[in-house]
C-alpha positions in Angstrom: 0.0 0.0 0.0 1.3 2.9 -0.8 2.6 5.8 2.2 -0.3 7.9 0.7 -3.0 6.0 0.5 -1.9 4.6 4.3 -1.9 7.5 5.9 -5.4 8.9 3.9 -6.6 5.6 5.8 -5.3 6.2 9.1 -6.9 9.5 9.1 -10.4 7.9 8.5 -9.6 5.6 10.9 -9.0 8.1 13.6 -12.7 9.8 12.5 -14.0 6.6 13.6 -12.2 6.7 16.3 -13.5 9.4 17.2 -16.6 9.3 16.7 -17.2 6.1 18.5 -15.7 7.0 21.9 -17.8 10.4 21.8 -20.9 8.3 21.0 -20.2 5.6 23.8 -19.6 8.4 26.2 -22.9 9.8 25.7 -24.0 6.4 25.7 -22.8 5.4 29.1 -24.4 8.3 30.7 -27.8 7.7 28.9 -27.8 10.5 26.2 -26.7 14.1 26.4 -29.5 14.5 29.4 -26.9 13.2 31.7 -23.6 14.4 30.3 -22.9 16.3 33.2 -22.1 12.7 34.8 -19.1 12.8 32.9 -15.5 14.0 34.0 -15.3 15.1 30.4 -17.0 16.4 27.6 -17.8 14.1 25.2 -15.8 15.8 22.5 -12.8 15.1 24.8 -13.1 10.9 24.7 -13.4 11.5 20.9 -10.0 13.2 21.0 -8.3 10.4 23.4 -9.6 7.6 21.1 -8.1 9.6 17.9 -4.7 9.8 19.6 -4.4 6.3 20.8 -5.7 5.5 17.0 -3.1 8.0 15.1 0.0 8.7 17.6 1.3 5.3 17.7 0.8 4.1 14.6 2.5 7.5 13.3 5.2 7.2 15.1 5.6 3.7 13.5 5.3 4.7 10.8 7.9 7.4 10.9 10.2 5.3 12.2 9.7 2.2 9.5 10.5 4.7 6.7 13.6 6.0 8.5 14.8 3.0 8.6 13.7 0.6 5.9 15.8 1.8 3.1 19.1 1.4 5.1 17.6 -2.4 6.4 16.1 -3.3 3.1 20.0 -2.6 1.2 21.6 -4.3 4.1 19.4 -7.5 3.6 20.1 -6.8 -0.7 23.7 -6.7 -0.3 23.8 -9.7 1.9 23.0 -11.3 -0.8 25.5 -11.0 -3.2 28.0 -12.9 -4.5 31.0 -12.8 -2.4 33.1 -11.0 -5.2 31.0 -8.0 -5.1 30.7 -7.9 -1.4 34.6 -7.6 -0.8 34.4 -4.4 -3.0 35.4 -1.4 -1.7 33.6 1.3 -0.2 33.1 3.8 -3.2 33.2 0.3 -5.5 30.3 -0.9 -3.3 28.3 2.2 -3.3 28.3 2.1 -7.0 27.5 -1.1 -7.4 24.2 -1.0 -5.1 23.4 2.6 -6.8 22.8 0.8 -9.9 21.0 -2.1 -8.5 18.5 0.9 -7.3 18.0 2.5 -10.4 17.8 -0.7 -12.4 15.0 -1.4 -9.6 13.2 1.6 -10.1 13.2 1.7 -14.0 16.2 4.7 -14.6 19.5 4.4 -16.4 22.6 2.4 -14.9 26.0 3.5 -15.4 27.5 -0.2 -17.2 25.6 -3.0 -18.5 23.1 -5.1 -16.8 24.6 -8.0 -15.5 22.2 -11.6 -14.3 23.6 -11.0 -10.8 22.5 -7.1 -10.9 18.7 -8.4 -12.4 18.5 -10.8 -9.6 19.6 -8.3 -7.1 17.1 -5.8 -8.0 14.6 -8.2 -8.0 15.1 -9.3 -4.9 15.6 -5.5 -3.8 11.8 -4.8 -5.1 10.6 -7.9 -3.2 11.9 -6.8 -0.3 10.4 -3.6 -0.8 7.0 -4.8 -1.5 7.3 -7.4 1.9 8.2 -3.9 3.7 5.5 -2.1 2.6 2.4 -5.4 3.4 4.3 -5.3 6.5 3.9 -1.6 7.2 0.4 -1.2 6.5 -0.4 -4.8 8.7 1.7 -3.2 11.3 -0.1 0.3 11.2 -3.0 -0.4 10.6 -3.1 -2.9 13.7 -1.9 -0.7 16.0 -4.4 1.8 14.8 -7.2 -0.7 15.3 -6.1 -2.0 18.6 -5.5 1.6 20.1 -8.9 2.3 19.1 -10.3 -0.3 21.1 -8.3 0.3 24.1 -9.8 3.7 24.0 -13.5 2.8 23.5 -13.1 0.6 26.6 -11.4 3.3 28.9 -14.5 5.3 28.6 -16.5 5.8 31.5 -18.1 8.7 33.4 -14.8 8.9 35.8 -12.2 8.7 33.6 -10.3 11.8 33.2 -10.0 11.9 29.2 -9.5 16.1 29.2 -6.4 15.5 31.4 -5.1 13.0 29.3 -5.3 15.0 25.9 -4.4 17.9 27.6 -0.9 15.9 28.2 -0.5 14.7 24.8 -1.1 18.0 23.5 1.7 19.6 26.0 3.8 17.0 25.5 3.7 17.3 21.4 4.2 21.5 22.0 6.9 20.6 24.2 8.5 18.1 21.6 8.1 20.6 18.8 9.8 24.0 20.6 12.6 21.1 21.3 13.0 20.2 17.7 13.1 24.0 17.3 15.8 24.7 19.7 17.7 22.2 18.7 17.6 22.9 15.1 18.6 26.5 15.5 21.8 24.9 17.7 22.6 22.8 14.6 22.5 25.8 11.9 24.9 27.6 14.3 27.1 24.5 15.2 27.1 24.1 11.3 28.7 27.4 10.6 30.9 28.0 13.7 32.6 24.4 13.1 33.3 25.3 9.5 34.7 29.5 10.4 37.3 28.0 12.9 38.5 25.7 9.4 38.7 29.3 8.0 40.4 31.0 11.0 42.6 28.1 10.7 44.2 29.5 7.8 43.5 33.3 8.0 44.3 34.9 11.1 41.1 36.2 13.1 42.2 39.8 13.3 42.8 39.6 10.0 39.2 39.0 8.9 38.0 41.1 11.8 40.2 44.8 11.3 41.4 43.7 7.5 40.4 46.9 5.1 41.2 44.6 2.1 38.8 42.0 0.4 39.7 39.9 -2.8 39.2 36.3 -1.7 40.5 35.0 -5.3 43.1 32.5 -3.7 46.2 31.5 -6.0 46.2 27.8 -8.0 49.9 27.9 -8.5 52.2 28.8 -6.5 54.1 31.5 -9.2 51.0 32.8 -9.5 50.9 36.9 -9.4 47.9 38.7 -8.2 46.1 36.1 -6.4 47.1 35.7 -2.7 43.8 36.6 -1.3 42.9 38.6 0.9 40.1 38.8 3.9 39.4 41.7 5.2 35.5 42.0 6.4 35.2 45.6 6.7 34.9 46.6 3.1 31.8 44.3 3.6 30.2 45.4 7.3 30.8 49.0 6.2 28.2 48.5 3.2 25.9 46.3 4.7 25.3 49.3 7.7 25.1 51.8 4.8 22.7 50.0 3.0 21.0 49.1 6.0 21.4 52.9 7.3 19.5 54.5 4.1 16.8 51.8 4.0 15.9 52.3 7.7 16.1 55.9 7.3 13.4 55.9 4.3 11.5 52.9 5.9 11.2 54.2 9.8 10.0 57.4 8.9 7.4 56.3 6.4 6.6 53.5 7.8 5.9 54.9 11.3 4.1 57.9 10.0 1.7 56.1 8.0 1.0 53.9 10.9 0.4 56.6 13.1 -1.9 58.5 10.2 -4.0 55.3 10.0 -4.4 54.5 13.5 -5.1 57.8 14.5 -6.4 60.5 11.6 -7.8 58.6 9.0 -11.4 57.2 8.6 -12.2 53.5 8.6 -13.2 53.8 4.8 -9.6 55.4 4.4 -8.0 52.6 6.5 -10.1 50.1 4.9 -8.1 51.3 1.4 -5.1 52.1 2.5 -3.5 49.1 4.7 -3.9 46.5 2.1 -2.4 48.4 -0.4 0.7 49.6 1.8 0.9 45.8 2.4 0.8 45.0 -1.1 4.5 46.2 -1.0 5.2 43.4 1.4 4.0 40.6 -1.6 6.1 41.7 -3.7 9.3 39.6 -4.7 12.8 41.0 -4.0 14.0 40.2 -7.9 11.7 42.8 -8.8 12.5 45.5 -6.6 15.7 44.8 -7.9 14.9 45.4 -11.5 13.2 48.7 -10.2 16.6 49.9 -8.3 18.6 49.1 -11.4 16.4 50.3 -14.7 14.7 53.3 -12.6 15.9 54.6 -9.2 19.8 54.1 -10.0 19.6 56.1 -13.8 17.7 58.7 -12.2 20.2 59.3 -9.4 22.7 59.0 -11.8 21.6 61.4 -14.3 19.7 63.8 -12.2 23.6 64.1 -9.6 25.2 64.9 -13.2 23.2 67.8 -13.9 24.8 69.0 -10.5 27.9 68.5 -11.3 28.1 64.9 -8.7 30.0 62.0 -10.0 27.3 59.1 -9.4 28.3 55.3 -10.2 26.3 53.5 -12.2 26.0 51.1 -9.3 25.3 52.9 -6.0 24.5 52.0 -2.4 21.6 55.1 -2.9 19.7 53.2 -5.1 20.1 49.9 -3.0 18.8 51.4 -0.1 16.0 53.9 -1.3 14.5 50.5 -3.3 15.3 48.8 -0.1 13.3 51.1 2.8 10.3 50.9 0.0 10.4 47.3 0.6 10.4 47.4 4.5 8.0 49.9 5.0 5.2 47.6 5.7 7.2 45.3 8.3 7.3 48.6 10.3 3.8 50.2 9.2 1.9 47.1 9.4 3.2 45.8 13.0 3.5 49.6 14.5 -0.1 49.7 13.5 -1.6 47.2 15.0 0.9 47.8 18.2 -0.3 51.8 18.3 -4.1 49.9 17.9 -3.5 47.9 20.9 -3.3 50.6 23.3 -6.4 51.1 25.5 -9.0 53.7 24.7 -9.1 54.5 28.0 -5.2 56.1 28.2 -6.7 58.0 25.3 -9.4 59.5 26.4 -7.3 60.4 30.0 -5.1 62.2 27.8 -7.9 64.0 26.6 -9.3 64.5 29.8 -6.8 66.5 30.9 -6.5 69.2 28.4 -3.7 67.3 25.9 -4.3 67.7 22.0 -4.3 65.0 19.5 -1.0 65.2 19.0 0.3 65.3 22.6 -1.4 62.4 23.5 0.2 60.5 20.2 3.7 61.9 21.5 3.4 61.7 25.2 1.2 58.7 25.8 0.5 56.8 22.5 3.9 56.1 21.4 5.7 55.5 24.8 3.0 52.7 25.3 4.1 51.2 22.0 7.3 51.5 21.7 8.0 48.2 22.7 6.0 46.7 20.0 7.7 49.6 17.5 11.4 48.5 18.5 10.4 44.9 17.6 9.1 45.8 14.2 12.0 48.2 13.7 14.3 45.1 14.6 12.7 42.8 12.1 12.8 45.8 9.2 16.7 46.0 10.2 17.2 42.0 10.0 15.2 42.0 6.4 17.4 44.8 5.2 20.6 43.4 6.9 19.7 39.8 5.1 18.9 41.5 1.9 20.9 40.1 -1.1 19.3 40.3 -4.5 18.5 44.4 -4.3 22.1 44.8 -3.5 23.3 42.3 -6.3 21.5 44.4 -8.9 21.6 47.8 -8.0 24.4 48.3 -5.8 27.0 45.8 -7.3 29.6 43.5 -6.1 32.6 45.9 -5.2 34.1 45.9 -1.8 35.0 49.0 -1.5 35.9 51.3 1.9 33.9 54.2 1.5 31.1 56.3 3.5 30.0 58.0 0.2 26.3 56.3 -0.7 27.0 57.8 -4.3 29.6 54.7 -4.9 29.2 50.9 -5.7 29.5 48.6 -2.3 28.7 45.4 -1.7 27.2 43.8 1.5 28.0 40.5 4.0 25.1 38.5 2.1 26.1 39.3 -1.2 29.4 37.9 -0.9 28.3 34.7 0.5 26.1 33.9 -2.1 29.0 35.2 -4.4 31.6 32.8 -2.3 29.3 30.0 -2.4 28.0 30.1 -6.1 29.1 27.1 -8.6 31.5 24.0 -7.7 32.8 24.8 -4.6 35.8 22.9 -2.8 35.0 23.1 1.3 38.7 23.1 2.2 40.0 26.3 0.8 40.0 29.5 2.6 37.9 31.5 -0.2 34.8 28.9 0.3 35.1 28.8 4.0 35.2 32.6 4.1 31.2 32.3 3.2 30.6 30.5 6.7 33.1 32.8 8.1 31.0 36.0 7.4 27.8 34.0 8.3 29.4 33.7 11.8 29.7 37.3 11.7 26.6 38.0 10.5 24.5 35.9 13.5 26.8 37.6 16.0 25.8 41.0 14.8 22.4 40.2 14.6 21.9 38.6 18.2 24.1 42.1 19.8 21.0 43.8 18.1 18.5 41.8 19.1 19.8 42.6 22.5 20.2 45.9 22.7 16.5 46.3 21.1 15.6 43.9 24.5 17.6 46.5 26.7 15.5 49.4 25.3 11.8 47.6 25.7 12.9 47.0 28.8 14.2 50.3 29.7 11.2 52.5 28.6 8.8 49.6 29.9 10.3 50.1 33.5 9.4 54.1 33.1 5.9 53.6 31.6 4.9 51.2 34.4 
């Protein structure tokens, strides 16, 4: 039976479930007259029989397909003939890859031995066992956790507590898997930057004004030792990042404040999906804006005043980049500004202060937590931008405060670094994980000072 079509029937399965223990539980007290007889609602059994039907026999089920490929080409290879069984390794591999795709219809690298045939017949038998077996298995457990469950019910047992404790324990399971994957993305990258600081020196990368990470092939090579320095690359990432939060806070908070405070609901009702229609749209095409509209018109309108402008300039990237925050900060500053209570409103009022005054000097100080955060996420989108920059600000790392010149950021160059056939042991690939590491660390120092503040003007509000 097919994975499919096996878990389409375990979901009926637990329906029935379901259904059965909410109708015996009504059924035991003598109809919904006398449901308040029961420790539970009846809804409640229906959930306890649908677990004891589904959990187990998922988790089976997860755990056959984990494991059945690796147990089904252990039994294969067990099989063949001793000559092909004292390959090596890589030999091996090769060997049982073709036995696979001869199995499964596709193209084998050499020619289709008696031996091979046999093995990938036996391979799909095994398969085909496996599979009976999984459905017999599942489905059995299924059917035997249903019946367990139908004949727990009764008017004492306590069947919310006990799908209250699955339910924690599956929310408790999932924040795990989430903590732990977010340990294994930054385990990934720190192992593979102390490879790279290995071979470059730390301060180096850290205080190095110089970046060309071309590394020589030869060794009389001219013109191609490398070299790693990161601040070329942090110095147009915050410049970038500087522009785009210096178009996107002022716009975006303003509009928030003009819809959550001045304009009418038909005026709200218009404008808030179309300011979040800027949030839909995808980052290739803001790109082609920045680099067929906003950077020739900074270019030609800074030559009629007399202002060398590069064809490629960090202006363009971050004008075309604020646009495309402005609704992380409008849309969350609005509906953080909307949270406040009336009632600190209409104190404000109360006591003389004008529209305006109570925005200043009691609307935004109760929001500005909620403000910092969305002003923290618009920072980490524009610090993680990569394709704007690509196109409209270009791919040189150069040293420079002036936003009229081409820069490059931290993302850019890992992409750059990372692009094509890559060999993971020289210092120009491992550079990418490198500035990765840097990138994380100087994301978390601003998630925490953005903590520090909503803390700090929380303590003075309350």
């Amino acid at each position: 039976m097919p994975n499919t079509v096996l878990i389409l029937v375990l979901l009926g399965l637990m329906a029935v479930a379901y259904q059965l223990a909410r109708k015996r539980s009504l059924g035991v007290v003598g109809g919904g007259a006398g449901v308040r007889k029961l420790h539970s609602l009846p809804s409640y059994y229906g959930f306890y029989a649908a677990i004891w039907c589904g959990l187990p026999a998922l988790i089976v089920f997860g755990l056959w397909n984990a494991f059945q490929s690796t147990i089904i080409t252990d039994l294969m290879v067990a099989d063949l003939p001793a000559e092909v069984r004292s390959l090596g390794q890589a030999e091996l591999g090769l060997v049982v890859n073709d036995i696979r795709n001869l199995a499964e219809g596709n193209i084998t690298s050499g020619e289709v031995s008696p031996e091979m045939r046999a093995a990938a017949d036996h391979y799909l038998s095994l398969e085909q066992t496996s599979a009976a077996a999984l459905a017999v298995v599942v489905l059995s457990l299924a059917v035997l956790g249903t019946g367990l469950a139908w004949r727990l019910v009764s008017p004492k047992f306590r069947a919310r507590n006990q799908v209250e404790f699955v339910v924690k324990g599956l929310l408790i399971i999932s924040s795990t898997i989430a903590i732990f994957t977010t340990i294994g993305i930054v385990l990934s990258v720190l192992f593979e930057a102390i490879r790279f600081f290995e071979m470059i020196p730390f301060t180096e990368f850290v205080f190095g004004l110089d970046w060309s990470p071309q590394m020589a092939i030869r060794e009389d090579q001219v013109g191609s030792s490398g070299a790693f320095g990161a601040i070329p690359l942090f110095a147009g990432t915050l410049l970038i990042s500087f522009i785009a939060m210096v178009v996107a806070v002022q716009i975006g908070l303003m509009s928030a404040i003009f819809l959550s405070e001045y304009a009418g609901k038909k005026m709200r009702a218009f404008a808030k999906p179309v300011l979040e229609v800027l949030a839909g749209i995808p980052t290739v095409v803001y790109g082609f804006f920045a680099a067929l509209t906003v950077a020739p018109f900074i270019r030609d309108n800074g030559s009629l005043i007399g202002l060398d402008v590069s064809s490629e300039s960090a202006l363009a990237a971050g004008l075309v980049m604020g646009i495309m925050i402005i609704p992380f900060i409008s849309s969350l500053s609005d509906d953080v500004i909307n949270a406040v209570p009336q009632a600190m409103r209409d104190a404000s009022y109360g006591v003389g202060a004008t529209q305006s005054e109570t925005i200043r000097q009691v609307i935004i100080p109760a929001a500005l937590p909620g403000i910092v955060g969305g002003v923290l996420l618009a920072v980490s989108r524009a610090i993680g931008e990569t394709m704007i920059v690509v196109m409209a600000a270009g791919l040189s790392a150069n040293m420079t405060a002036n936003p009229l010149q081409s820069v490059t950021t931290v993302t850019v160059q890992i992409v750059t670094l990372l692009v094509g056939d890559q060999e993971f042991d020289s210092p120009k690939t491992l550079a990418a994980f490198a500035l990765g590491l840097m990138l994380f660390v100087v994301t978390l120092a601003l998630n925490v000072i953005a903590l520090h503040v909503v803390r700090k003007y929380r303590e003075q509000y309350e």
